[in-house]
C-alpha positions as semicolon CSV with decimal commas, in nm:
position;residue;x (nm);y (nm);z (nm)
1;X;-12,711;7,089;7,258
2;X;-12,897;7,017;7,614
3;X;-12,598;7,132;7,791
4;X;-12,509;7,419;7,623
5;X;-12,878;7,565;7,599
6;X;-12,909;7,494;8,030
7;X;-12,567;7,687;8,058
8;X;-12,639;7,976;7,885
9;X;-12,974;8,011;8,051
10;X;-12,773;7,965;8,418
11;X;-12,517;8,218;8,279
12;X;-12,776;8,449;8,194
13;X;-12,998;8,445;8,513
14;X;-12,645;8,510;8,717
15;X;-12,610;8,826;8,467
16;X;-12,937;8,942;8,541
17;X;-12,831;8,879;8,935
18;X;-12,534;9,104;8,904
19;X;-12,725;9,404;8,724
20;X;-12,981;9,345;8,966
21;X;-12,711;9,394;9,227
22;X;-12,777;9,038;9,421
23;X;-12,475;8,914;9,601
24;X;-12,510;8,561;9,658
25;X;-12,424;8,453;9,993
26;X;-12,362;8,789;10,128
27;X;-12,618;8,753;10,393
28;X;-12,685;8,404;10,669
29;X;-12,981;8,253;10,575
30;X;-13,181;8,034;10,783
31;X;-13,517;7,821;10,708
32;X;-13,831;7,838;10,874
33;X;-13,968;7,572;11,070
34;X;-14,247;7,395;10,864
35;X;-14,560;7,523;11,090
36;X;-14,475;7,814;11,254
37;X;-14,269;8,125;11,279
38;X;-14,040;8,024;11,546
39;X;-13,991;8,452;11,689
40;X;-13,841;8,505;11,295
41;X;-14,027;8,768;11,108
42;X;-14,401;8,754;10,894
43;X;-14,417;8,841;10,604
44;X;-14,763;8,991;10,410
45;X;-14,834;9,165;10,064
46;X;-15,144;9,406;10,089
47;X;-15,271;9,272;10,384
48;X;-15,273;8,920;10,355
49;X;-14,954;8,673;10,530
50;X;-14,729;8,468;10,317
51;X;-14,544;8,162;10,403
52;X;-14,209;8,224;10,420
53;X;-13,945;7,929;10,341
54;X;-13,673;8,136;10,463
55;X;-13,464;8,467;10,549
56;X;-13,161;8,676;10,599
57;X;-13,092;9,029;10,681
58;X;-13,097;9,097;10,273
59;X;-13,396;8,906;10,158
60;X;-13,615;8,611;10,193
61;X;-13,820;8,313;9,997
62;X;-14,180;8,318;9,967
63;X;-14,424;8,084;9,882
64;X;-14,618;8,203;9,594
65;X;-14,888;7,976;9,399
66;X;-15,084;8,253;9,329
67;X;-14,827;8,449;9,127
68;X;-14,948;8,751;9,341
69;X;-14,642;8,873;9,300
70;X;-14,588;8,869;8,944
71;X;-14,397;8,672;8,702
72;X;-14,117;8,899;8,602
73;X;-13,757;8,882;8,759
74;X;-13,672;9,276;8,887
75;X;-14,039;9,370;8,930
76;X;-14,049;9,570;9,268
77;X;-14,329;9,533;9,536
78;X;-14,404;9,679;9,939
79;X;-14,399;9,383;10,167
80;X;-14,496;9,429;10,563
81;X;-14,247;9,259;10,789
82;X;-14,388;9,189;11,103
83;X;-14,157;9,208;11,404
84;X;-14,221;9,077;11,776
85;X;-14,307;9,438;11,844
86;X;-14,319;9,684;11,599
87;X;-14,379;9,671;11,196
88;X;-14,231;9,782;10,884
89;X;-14,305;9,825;10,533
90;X;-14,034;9,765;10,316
91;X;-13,964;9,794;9,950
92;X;-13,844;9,495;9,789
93;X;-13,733;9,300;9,442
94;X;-13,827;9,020;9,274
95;X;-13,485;8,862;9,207
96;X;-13,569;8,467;9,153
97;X;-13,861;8,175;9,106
98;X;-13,870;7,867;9,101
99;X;-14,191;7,745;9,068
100;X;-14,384;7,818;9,334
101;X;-14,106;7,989;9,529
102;X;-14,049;8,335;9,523
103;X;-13,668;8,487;9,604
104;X;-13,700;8,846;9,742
105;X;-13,426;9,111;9,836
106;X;-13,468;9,399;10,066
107;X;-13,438;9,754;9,899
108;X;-13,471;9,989;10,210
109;X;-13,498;9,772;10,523
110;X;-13,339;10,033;10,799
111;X;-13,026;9,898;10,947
112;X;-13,143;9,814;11,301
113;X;-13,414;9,600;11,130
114;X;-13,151;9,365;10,947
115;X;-12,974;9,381;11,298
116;X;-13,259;9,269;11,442
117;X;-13,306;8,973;11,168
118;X;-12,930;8,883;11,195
119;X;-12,935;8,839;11,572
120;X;-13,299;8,651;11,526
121;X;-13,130;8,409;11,295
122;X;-12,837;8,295;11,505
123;X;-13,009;7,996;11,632
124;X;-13,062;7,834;11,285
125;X;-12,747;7,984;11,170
126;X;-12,557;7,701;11,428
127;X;-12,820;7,453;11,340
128;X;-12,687;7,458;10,983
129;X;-12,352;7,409;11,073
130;X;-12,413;7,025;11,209
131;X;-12,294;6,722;11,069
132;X;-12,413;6,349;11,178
133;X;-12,073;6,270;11,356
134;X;-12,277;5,891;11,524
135;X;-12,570;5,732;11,391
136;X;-12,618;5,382;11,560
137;X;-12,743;5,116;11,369
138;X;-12,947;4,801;11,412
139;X;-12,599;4,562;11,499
140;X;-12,435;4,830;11,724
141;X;-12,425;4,794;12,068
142;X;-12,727;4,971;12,293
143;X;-12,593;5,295;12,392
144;X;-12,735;5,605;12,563
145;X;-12,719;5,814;12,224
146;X;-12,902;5,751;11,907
147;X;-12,714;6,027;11,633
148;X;-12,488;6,294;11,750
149;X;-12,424;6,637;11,559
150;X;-12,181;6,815;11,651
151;X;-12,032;7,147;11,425
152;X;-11,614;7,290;11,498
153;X;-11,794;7,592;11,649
154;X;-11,880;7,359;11,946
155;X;-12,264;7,363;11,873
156;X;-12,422;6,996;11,878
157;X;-12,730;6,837;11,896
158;X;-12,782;6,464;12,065
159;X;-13,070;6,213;12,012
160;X;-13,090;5,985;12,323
161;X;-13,200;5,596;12,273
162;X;-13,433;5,607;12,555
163;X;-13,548;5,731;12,873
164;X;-13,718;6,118;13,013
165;X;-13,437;6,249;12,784
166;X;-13,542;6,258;12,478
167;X;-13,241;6,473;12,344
168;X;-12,965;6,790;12,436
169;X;-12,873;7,073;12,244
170;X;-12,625;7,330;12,261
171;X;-12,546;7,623;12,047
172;X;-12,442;7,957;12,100
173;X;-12,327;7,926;12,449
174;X;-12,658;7,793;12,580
175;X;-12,803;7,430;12,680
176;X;-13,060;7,256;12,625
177;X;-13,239;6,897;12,745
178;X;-13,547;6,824;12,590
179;X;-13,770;6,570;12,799
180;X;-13,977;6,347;12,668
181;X;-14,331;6,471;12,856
182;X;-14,250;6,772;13,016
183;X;-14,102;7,125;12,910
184;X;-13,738;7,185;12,789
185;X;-13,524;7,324;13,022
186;X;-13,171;7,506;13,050
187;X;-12,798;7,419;13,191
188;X;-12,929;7,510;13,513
189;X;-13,269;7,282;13,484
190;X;-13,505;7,573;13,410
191;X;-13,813;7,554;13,208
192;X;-13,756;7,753;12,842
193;X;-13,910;8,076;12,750
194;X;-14,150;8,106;12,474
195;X;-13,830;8,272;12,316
196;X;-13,554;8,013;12,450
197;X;-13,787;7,784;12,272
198;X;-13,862;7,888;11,948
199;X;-13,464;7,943;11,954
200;X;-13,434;7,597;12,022
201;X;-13,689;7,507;11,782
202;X;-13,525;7,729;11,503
203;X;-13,146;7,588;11,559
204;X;-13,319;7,218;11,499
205;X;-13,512;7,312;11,149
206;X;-13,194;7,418;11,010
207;X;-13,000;7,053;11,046
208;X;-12,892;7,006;10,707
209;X;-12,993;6,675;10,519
210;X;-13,235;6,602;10,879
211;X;-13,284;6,239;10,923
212;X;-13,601;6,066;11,061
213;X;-13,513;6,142;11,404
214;X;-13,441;6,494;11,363
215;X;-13,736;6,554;11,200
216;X;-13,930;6,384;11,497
217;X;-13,748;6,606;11,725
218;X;-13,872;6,916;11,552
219;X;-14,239;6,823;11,521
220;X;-14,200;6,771;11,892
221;X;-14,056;7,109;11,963
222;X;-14,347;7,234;11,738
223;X;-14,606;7,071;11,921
224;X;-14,536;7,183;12,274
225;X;-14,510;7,584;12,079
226;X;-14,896;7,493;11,937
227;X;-15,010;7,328;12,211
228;X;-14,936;7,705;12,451
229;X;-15,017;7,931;12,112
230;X;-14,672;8,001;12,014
């Protein structure tokens, strides 16, 4: 009886997606890094900003405790979406919750704004796409690299052991050293923008299944964004 009730209730709440006109996986989606925005869009209802768990050019999660909101799947609200230079209100559907999280799609967003999203995204887009190809362990010989990630769109990520490197990146074309008490730079050994760096920043938060050292890495990149306002 357990199973049966849970799949009708799943079957149901894919109904209600359909009539709602949600297409799943239509649209990349990317997380947010944990403390900041990392150049990806804010979000706000009336005023006030909402943490945002993550986005695509068709919707976005939002972190909701307050039920500010509303309860009911297909209830429509105005959310602002805050650009790098320019803001839009948008109209918008509750299509999802789970408990505290709220899943949103995009009614009218103009089409250079969900160009601008898609293009924004990239960066974690290629950070999803990683799997943990090395991980050395305790009885393995010393080498220079700790994990390697590597994806078969050529995108990769490498933890060093030890040393002023603390790890390299590369996705979408473009690489990246991180140092261990100085800047990130480039291919060509120059210091990151703000924007090369939340890049960098986003493609690491999106590492599926992140392990310790991953994780380190990314409170690192956040740091050094904090530490300059970011």
């Amino acid at each position: 009886m357990w199973r049966k009730k849970r799949f009708v209730e799943h079957s149901s709440l894919h109904s209600l997606a359909r009539e709602l006109g949600v297409e799943r996986r239509r649209n990349a989606r990317v997380n947010y890094p944990r403390r900041l925005n990392a150049g990806l869009p804010q979000i706000a209802f009336e005023g006030y900003p909402m943490r945002a768990y993550d986005i695509s050019a068709g919707g976005c999660a939002l972190h909701d405790p307050g039920e500010v909101l509303g309860k009911d799947i297909g209830v429509e609200v105005a959310l602002t979406v805050h650009f790098r230079d320019r803001v839009e209100d948008v109209k918008c559907r509750l299509v999802g919750r789970v408990d505290h999280r709220r899943h949103i799609q995009f009614l009218n967003l103009p089409a250079d704004h969900a160009q601008t999203i898609a293009k924004q995204i990239v960066p974690g887009v290629c950070g999803g796409t990683l799997k943990n190809s090395f991980k050395a362990d305790g009885a393995a010989p010393k080498l220079i690299a700790r994990e390697v990630w590597s994806s078969l769109a050529g995108d990769g990520l490498t933890l060093d052991v030890d040393g002023p490197r603390l790890a390299q990146a590369a996705f979408a074309g473009r690489a990246n050293t991180i140092h261990r008490q100085s800047w990130p730079t480039n291919g060509e050994g120059r210091p990151l923008s703000h924007a090369e760096l939340n890049d960098l920043i986003l493609f690491v938060a999106n590492v599926r299944q992140p392990t310790a050292a991953v994780i380190a890495l990314q409170d690192e990149l956040e740091n050094l964004m904090l530490e300059v306002g970011g």
